[in-house]
N, C-alpha and C positions, 0 to 999 in steps of 0.2 A: 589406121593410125593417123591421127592431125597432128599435122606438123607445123601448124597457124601462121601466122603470115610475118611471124618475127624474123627478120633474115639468120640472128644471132646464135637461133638454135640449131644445135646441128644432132639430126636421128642416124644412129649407126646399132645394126645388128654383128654378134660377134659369135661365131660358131666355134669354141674350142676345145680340141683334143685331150682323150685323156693324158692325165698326169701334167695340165697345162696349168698359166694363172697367166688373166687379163691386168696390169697395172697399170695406175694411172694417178698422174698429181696433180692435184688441183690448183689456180692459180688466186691471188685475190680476186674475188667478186665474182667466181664460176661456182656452179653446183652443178651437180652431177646426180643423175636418177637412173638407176639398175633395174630391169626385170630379167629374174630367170625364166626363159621361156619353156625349157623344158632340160629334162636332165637333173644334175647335181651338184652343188655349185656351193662354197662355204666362202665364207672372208674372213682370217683367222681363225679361224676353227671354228665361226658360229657359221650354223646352217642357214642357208638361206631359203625360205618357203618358196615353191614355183608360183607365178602369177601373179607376184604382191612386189611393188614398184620400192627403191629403195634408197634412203634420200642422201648426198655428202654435198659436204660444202665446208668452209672456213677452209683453205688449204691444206683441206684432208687429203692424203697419202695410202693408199692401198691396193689390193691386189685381190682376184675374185679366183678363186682354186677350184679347179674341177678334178676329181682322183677318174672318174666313169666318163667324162665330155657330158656337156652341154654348150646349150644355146642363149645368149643374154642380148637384148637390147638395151639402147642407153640413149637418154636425152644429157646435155649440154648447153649451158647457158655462157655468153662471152666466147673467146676466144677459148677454140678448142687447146685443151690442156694436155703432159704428156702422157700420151697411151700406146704400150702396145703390148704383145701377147710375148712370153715366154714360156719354153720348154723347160728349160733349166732352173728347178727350184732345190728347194732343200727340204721339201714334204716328207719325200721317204725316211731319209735319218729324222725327224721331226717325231714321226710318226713311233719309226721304233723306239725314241727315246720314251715315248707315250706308255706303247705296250709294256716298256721296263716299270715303270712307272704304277704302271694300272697294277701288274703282280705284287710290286710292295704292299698297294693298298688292300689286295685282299686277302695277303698274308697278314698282315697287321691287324686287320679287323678278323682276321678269324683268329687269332691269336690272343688279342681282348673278349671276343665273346664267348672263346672257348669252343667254337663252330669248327667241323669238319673245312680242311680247305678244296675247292674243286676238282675233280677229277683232272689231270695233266698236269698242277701246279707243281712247282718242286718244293717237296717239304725241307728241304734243306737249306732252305735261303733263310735271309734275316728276318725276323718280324719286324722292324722297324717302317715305319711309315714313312713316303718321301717326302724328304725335308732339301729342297733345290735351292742353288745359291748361281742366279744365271750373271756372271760375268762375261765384259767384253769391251773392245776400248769404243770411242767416238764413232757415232752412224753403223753399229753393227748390225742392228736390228735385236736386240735386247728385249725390247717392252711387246715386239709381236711375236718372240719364242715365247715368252710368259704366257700372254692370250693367247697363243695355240693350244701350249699341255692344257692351260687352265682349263679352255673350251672346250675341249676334247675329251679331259675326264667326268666333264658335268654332263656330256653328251653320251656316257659310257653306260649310263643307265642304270645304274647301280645307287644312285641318290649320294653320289659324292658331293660333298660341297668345300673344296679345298681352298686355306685361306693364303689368298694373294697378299702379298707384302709390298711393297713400293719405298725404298727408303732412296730415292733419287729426288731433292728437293728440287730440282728444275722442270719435276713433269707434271708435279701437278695431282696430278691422279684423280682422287674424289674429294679432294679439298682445294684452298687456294695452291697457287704456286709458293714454293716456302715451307711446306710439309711434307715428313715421313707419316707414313701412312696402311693399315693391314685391313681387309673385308672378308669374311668367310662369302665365297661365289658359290649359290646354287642356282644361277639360269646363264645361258652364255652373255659371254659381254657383247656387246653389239658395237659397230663401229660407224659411227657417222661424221665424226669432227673429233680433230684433236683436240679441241675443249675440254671434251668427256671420251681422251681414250681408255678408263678402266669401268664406262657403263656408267649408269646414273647415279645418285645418291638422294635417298628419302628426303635428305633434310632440304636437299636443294633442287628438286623436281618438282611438278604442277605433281596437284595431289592423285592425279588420275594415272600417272604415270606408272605403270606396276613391273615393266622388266629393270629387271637390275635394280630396283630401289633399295639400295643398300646401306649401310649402316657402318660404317668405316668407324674405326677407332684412329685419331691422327694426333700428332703432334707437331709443333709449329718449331720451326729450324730457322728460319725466316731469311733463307740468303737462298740464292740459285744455285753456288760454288760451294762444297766442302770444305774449301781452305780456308776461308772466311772465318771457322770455330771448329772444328777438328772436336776438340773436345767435349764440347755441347754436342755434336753429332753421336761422335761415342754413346753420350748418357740415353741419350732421347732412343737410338736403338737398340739398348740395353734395358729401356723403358718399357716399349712396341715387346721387344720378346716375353717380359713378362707376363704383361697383359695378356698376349695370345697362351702361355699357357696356365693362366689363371681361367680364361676363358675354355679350355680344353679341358682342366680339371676331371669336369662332370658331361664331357661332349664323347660318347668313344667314337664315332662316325667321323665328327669334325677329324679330331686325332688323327682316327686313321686315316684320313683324306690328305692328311699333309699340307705342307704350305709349300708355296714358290715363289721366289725373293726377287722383285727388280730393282738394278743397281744402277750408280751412278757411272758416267762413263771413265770418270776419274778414277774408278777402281781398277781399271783395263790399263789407264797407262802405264807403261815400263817402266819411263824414266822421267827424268825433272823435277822440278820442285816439289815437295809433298809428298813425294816417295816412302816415307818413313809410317806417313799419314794414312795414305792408300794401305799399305799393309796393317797398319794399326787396326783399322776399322773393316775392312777384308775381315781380320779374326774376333773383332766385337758380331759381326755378322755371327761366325761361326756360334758361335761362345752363346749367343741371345739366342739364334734361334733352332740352334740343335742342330745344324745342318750335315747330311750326312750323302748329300750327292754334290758336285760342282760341275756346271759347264758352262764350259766356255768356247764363245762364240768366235770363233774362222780368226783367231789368233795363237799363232804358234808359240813364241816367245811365252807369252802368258799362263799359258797351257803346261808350260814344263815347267815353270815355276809354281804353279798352283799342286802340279805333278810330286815337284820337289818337297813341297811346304805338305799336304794334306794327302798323297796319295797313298802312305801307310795305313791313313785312320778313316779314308772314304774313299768311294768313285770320284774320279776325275775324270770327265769326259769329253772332250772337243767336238761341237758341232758346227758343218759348216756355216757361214754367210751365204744370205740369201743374193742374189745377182739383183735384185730388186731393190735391197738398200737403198734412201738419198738420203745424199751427204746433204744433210741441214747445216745452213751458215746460223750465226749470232741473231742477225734482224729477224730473219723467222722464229725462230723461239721466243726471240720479245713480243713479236707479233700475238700469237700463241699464247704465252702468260695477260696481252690482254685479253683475249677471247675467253682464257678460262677465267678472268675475271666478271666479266662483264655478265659471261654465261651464269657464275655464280648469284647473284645479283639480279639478273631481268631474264634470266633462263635464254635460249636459243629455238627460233624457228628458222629454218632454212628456206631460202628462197626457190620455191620449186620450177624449174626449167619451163618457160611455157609454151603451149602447143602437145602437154599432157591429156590425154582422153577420158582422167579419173583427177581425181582431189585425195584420193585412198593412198596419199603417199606412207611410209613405212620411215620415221627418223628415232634412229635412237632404240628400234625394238618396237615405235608405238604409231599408232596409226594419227595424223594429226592433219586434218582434210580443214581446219580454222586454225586459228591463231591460238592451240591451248597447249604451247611451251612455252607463255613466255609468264614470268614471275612478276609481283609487286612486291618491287622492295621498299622500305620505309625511312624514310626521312628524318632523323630528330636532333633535338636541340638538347646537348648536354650540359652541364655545370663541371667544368675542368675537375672539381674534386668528387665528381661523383663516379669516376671511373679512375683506378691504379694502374697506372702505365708503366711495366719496366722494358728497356733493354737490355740484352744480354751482353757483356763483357766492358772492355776498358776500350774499343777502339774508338768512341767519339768524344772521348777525353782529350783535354788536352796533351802535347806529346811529352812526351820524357821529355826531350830538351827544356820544354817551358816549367817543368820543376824546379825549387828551390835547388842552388848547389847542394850535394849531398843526399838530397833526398830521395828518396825509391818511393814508386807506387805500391800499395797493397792490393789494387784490386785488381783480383785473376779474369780472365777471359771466360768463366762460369758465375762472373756473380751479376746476379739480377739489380740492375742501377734503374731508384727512381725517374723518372721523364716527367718535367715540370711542364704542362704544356703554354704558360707564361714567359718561359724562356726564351729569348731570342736564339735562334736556329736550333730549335727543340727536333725539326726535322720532322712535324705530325702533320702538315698540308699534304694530302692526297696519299699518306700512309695507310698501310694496308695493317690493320691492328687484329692477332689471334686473341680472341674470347676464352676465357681458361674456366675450365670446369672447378667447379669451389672445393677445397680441401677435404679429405674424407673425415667426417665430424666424429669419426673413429680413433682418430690420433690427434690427441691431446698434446703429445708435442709438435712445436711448430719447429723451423729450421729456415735458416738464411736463402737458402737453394731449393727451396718445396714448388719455387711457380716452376722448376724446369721440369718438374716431376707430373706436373698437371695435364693432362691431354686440352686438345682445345676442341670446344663445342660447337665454334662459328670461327665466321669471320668477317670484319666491321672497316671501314674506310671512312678517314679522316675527311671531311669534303669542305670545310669552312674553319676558320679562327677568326675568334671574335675578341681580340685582347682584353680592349679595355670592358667589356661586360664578362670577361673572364666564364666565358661557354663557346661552346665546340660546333659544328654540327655533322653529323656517324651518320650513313649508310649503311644500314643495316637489312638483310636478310628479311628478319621479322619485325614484330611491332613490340617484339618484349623488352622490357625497360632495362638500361645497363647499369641502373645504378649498383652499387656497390660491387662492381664486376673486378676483375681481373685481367689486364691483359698486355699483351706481350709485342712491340714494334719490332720489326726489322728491316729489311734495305728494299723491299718492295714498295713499288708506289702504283697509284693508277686513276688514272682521270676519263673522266667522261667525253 
């Protein structure tokens, strides 16, 4: 093993017990490289191959499960970051929330195809397919119960590919930050950066890329905080659920594979402002996407209200909190929302730990021994009216007070307001602009409200204003032209 002559890096082998998991959080500017030496060893429920090195970085946050023991080494660049080994997880209930799980799916599907069900199944349960709704409040570990079930039923062997939902607009997912977002998973997600915690997406990967190239259907929310539009949020995931079962229509696998919902941490909270909102949207959840299980994450209070409100018409189930959990502050998530921008944009290679014996590192699912994650994005130069800019509602309107006596505003916090980009403090310098897919040429009538109805296709940043020649200049993804585009500002911004 060379261990080269950097004093920086530091080599540690980790031998652990079953029913154990190694965690570790990354610091700015450390990476971190895994091999499972022998044994069995998953990271959220994706399996990890023996022998094949494993790359993280950006202040990636994780944990390495062994159910049998094994044995893992690990290289470290910078100051060693926090690691240590815990007995105490939440695998087993994880686990059996799984197995409950796996049975819907294959009463459902044999109830759609008309198929004998397995010998031991109980014919007595419901055919309905799992439809999970995982609530919990701030730092519960939410988005890694999601990747586990998800992981774990595409791991089941059975060729499920259940569609993961994300209507948390602070994470990102497989869009920018600013969207809700759903992908039908048929390979495990892989974790290497919070950039890309739900796995890669086609649109925004090196074309070589083949785990998790997925295909996310998203819509643009355009704010980090729910309370910001409450009811734009409403719409957009009462949008997302149609979609997905216009999508299932003619899928019976999909269907019966179910979907699993990650939520905002706002939906966990008891009490405070928005209280009225959190429960509003709580039952647009239900209502959109049929949901017919809930749980909720190592919160009590929450649990017996969710108990109170839904436990006549479905399961409600409490599962514990991982002891692994970190509490993330504010600055790391801004940090975070840049990275997933950036990574949007020029893609991400991670800087591999050196005093490595191989260039065969493994990021992402994908073996990258050169420099082939990183993307070319394109540079152009617009003419202000050759792209339709709105924002969504009345807040950068002047205030009520500054109206005439007497007068009330008309416009509601759902109507799409043209964005002059000539205007002074139009607010378009290093905005983060969603690209809206064009109107279905199907419906011939149009409507005031149809861009909130539009999913978005990309996503585009403001990088230059050029007044007085009245042109722009967009970062964009690809080289395809935005003339006559559509699209949609919010309170994200992001600079080079």
């Amino acid at each position: 093993m060379d261990r080269s002559e950097n004093v920086d890096v530091h080599t540690k082998s980790w031998s652990l017990q079953p029913e154990s998991e190694y965690r570790f959080e990354l610091d700015p500017g450390t990476s971190l490289a895994i091999k499972l030496v022998s044994g069995h060893a998953e990271i959220f429920g994706a399996e990890l191959a023996e022998g094949k090195t494993y790359l993280f970085g950006q202040e990636c946050k994780a944990a390495v499960y062994t159910w049998q023991g094994c044995k893992i080494e690990q290289y470290v660049t910078g100051h060693p970051s926090v690691e240590y080994v815990s007995d105490e997880t939440p695998m087993a209930p994880y686990a059996n929330v799984h197995i409950a799980l796996e049975q819907m799916r294959v009463r459902a599907l044999a109830a759609a195809t008309g198929s004998p069900l397995p010998p031991g199944e109980d014919n007595g349960g419901s055919s309905d397919a799992p439809r999970v709704l995982v609530l919990g409040p701030e730092n519960s570990g939410k988005t890694s119960v999601c990747k586990i079930l998800t992981n774990y039923a595409v791991r089941a062997g059975q060729e499920w590919a259940p569609m993961l939902v994300n209507v948390d607009p602070s994470e990102g997912a497989w869009a920018a930050p600013g969207a809700i977002s759903a992908a039908s998973i048929s390979a495990p997600i892989q974790t290497a950066t919070p950039a890309s915690p739900l796995g890669s997406v086609a649109t925004t990967a090196p074309n070589h890329v083949a785990s998790n190239a997925l295909l996310p259907l998203s819509y643009w929310y355009g704010h980090a905080e729910m309370r910001r539009n409450p009811l734009l949020m409403d719409r957009l995931i009462r949008n997302l659920g149609e979609n997905i079962r216009d999508r299932w229509e003619n899928d019976t696998a999909g269907r019966s594979s179910g979907l699993i919902v990650d939520t905002p941490s706002a939906f966990g909270a008891s009490s405070g402002a928005g209280n009225d909102h959190r429960l509003m949207l709580i039952k647009s959840c239900v209502d959109a996407f049929n949901i017919n299980v809930i749980l909720v994450v190592g919160h009590e209070k929450l649990n017996v209200e969710m108990q109170r409100t839904y436990g006549n018409r479905m399961a409600v189930v409490k599962i514990p909190k991982s002891g692994g959990v970190v509490e993330l502050d504010q600055s790391y998530r801004e940090r975070v929302h840049k990275y997933q921008l950036h990574n949007y944009f020029y893609g991400c290679l991670i800087e591999a730990p050196p005093g490595l014996s191989t260039k065969a590192f493994v990021q992402a699912g994908e073996q990258t021994p050169e420099l082939t994650m990183h993307l070319s994005p394109a540079s152009m130069t617009v003419n202000f009216g050759d792209i339709t800019i709105y924002r969504i509602g009345e807040e950068t309107m002047a205030p009520t007070s500054a109206l005439p006596i007497g007068a009330t505003r008309a416009v509601s916090e759902m109507q799409p307001l043209l964005v002059d980009p000539a205007m002074p403090g139009s607010g378009l310098y290093n905005a983060v602009l969603a690209i809206l897919a064009p109107p279905n040429p199907d419906e011939s009538e149009r409507y005031d409200e149809e861009v909130l109805d539009l999913p978005a296709v990309g996503y585009v940043v403001i990088t230059a204003l050029d007044m007085p020649n009245r042109r722009m200049t967009v970062l964009s993804p690809t080289q395809a032209s935005l003339v006559g585009k559509t699209a949609i500002v919010g309170s994200f911004e992001w600079s080079e």
